[in-house]
N, C-alpha and C positions, 0 to 999 in steps of 0.2 A: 504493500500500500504506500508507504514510503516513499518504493522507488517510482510509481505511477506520478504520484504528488510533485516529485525532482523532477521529471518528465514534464510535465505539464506547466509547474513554474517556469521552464526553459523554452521552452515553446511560448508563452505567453509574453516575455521577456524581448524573444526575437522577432515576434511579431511588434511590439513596443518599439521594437529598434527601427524594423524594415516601414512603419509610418512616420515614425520620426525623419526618417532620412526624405521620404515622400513628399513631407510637409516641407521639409529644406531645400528640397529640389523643387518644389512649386511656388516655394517664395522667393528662388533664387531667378527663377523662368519669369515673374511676375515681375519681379526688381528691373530684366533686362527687358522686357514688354514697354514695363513704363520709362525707364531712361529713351529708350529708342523713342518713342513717341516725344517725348519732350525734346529730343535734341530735333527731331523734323518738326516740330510746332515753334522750337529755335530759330531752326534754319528757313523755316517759310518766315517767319516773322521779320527777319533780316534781308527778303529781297522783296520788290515791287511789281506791278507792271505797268505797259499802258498802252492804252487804246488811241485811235486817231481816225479821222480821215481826211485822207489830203482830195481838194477839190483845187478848178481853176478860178479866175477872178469873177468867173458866173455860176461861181458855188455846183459846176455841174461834177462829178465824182470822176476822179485820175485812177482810171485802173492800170494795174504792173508797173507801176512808179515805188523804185527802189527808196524803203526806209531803214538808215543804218544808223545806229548807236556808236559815236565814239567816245573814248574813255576821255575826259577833258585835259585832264594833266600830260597825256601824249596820244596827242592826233591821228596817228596811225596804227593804233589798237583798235581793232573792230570788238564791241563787246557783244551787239545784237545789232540782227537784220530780218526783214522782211521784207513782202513786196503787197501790196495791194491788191485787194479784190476788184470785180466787176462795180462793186457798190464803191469804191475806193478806202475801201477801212482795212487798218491791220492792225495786227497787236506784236506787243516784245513782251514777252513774258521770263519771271522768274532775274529780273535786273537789281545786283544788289547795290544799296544806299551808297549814293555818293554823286559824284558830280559829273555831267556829261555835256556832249554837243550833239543836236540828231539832225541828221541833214537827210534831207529828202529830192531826189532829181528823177527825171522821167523822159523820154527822149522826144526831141520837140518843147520842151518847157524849161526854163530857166531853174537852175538849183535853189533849196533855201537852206538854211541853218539855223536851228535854233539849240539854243544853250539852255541847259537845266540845270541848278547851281541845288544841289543840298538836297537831291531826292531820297523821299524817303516813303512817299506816300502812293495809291495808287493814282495817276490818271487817265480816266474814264473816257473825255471825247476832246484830246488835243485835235483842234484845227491848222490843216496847214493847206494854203495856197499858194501855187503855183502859177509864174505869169507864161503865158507862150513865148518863145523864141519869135522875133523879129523876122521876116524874110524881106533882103533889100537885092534887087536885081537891076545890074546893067545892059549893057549891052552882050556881054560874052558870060559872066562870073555869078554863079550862085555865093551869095555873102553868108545863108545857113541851109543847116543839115536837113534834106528831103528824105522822106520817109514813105518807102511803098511795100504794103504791106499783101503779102502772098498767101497762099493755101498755107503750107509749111515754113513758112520763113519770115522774116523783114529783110529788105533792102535800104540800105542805111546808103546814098549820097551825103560824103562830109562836107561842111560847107567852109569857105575860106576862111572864117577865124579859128577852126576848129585842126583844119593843114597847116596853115603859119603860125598858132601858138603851140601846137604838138612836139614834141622831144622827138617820142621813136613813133613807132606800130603800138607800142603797150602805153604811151601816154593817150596816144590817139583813140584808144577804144574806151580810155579812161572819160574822156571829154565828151564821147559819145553817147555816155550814160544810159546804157543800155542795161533795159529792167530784169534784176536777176541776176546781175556779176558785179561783182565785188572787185577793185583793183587795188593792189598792196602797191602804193609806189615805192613806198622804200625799199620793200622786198623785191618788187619787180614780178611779181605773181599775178596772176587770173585765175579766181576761182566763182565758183556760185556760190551764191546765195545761201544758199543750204548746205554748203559745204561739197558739194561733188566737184569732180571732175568738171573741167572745159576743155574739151577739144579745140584747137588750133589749125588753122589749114591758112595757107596761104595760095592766089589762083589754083586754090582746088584741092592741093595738094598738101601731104602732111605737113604741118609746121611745129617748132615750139618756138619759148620761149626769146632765144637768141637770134632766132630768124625774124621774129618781131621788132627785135631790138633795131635791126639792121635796115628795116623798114624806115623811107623819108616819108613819111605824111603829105606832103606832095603829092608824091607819084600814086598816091590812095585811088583808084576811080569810086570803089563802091565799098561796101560790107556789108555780106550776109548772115544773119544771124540767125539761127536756128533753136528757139528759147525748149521747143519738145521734139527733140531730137529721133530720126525713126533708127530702128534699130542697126540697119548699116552701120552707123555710127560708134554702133559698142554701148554699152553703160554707162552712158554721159549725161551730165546736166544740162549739159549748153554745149551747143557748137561756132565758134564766130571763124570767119571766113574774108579774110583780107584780097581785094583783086588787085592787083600794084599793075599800074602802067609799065610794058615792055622798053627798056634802056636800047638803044642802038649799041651803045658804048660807053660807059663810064664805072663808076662805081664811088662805095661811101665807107666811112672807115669807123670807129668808136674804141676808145680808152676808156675803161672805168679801174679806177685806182680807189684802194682804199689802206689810210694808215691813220697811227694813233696822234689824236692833238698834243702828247709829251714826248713822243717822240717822228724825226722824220721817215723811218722804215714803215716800208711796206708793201701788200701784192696786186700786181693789177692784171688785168685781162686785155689785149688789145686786137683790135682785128681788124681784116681787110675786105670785103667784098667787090670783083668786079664784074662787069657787066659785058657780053659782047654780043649781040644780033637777040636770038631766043636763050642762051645758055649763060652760067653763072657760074662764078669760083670763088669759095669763102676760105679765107688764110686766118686761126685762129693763133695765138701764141700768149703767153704767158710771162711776166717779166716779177722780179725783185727791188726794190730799191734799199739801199743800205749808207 
């Protein structure tokens, strides 16, 4: 009887144990439930959004007009972008507190920017309008950018302020402001809006980045732009498509150098392109300074 009685206290004991540890591990489960929820009721607490719709001076709604968030203390941080619906409204969601500049352009219509100093709050219906681009014509010279618009494509003619203020090919499509791409000048990048892919082609043909560079804005006739690319194309967000006027004979060159302001060392890239009848020769090369 005894040993039945030792038996059943031990038993009794270990079941005592194995709830005990149960109730530990469900209020350890319960501890990490509730931290989690408060560090995301934290972290929503700490960003914003905001809503907008950008119209023209006739309040009528800008659809696929690029809206991009940058960081104020350095201009060439993209934090948020969007692009516009048919109704012209878009949202940047999840922006955390602090200070920005949001500039918004659309092709055909003059850029704007506005500066938001100390957000912290949501806003609901920022208004932003846009004035149309000017068209002044001479006798021979489009003075801005025509736009004819296809089943699949845009056809972007640049217009002369758009050629003689341009650097390369990649300032030029920067100026062109075309809905949906993003341009990094300092980086010297093309990408979308949502972050994919841009395919490159220049008259037709594969391009990147350095082939752009190489491009006189000048010699631009048109650009096609492909904002829903059919699959030919690959898995791309956007296709833009540079048609450069044929050279008889010449050609154009670019140095870009970069070294530190305490000291004068440093490495550049420098090259040559020239031109002869239909064919082209690109000389790249690479230099030191010490």
């Amino acid at each position: 009887m005894r040993y039945k009685d030792h038996i059943l206290r031990a038993m009794n004991t270990d079941v005592e144990h194995l709830n005990l540890e149960e109730n530990m591990l469900m209020n350890r489960t319960r501890c990490l439930i509730l931290i989690s929820l408060l560090v995301g009721m934290f972290a929503q607490a700490q960003t914003s959004s905001i809503k907008g719709i950008v119209t023209d001076v006739k309040t009528i709604p800008v659809e696929y007009a690029n809206v991009i968030l940058y960081d104020a203390a350095d201009s060439t941080k993209i934090v948020k972008a969007a692009t516009t619906d048919v109704k012209g409204r878009f949202e940047l969601s999840k922006i955390p507190h602090g200070s920005y500049r949001l500039y918004a352009s659309c092709v055909g219509y003059v850029g704007t920017h506005i500066r938001i100093h100390n957000f912290q709050e949501h806003i609901k219906d920022l208004p932003i309008v846009l004035e149309e681009q000017t068209v002044a014509l001479d006798e021979t010279t489009v003075t801005a950018q025509r736009v004819v618009m296809e089943f699949d494509r845009q056809i972007i003619y640049p217009g002369k302020q758009e050629k003689e203020t341009a650097i390369d090919g990649i300032d030029l499509v920067d100026k062109l402001q075309l809905h949906g791409i993003v341009v990094g000048k300092v980086e010297g990048t093309i990408s979308g809006v949502l972050g994919g892919t841009v395919k490159l082609r220049v008259n037709g043909g594969p391009a990147d980045l350095n082939d752009l560079k190489q491009i006189d804005p000048k010699m631009v006739r048109r650009v096609e732009y492909h904002d829903m690319p059919s699959m030919r194309y690959g898995k791309v967000e956007a296709v833009i498509d540079l048609y450069v006027k044929r050279q008889g004979f010449g050609g154009s060159g670019r140095v870009d150098a970069s070294h530190s302001a305490m000291s004068p060392n440093g490495n550049g890239l420098a090259n040559l392109k020239l031109y002869h009848s239909k064919s082209s020769s690109l000389f790249c090369g690479g230099f030191s300074v010490w």
